[in-house]
C-alpha positions as CSV (number, residue, x, y, z in Angstrom):
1,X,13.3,4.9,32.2
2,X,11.6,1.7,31.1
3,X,12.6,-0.8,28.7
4,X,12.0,-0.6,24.8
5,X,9.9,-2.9,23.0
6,X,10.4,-3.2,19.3
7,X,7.4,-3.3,17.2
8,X,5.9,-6.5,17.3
9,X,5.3,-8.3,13.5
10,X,1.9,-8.3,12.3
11,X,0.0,-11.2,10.2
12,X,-2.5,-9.1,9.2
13,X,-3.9,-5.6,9.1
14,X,-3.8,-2.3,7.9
15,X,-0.3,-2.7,9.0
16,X,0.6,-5.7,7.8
17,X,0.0,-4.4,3.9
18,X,2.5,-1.5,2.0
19,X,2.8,0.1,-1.3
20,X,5.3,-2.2,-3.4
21,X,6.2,1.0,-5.0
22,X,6.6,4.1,-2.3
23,X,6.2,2.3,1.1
24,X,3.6,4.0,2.0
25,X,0.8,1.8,4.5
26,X,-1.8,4.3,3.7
27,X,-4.6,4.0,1.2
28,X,-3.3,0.5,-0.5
29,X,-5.0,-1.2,-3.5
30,X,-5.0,-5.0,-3.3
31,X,-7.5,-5.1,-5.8
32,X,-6.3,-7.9,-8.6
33,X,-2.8,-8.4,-6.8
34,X,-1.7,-4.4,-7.5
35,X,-0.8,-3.6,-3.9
36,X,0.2,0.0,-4.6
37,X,-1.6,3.1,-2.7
38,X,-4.0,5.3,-4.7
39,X,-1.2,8.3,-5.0
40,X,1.0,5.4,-7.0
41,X,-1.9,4.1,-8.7
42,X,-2.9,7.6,-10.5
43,X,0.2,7.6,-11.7
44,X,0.8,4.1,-13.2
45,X,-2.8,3.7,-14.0
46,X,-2.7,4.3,-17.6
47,X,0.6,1.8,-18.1
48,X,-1.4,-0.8,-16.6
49,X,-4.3,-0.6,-19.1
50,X,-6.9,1.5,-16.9
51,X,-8.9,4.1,-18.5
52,X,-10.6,7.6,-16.9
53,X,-14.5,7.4,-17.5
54,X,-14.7,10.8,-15.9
């Protein structure tokens, strides 16, 4: 068996970026400093001041 690497750190990147609230590296808005994903962002949306035009 060979030998395990750990994951190396990235400096940037999809990878690089999470959700400050869930964790999640999928899908994250860094738009105006949020850096939260979209699922977070529906949620919290209206507390931050957004509004639905829709």
């Amino acid at each position: 068996m060979g030998k395990i690497r750990p994951p190396r750190d990235r400096k940037f990147g999809k990878q690089k970026v999470m959700c400050i609230r869930c964790g999640t590296r999928e899908a994250v808005i860094r738009k105006y400093g949020l850096n939260i994903c979209r699922r977070c962002f529906r949620e919290i949306a209206p507390e931050l001041g957004f509004k639905k035009y829709s």
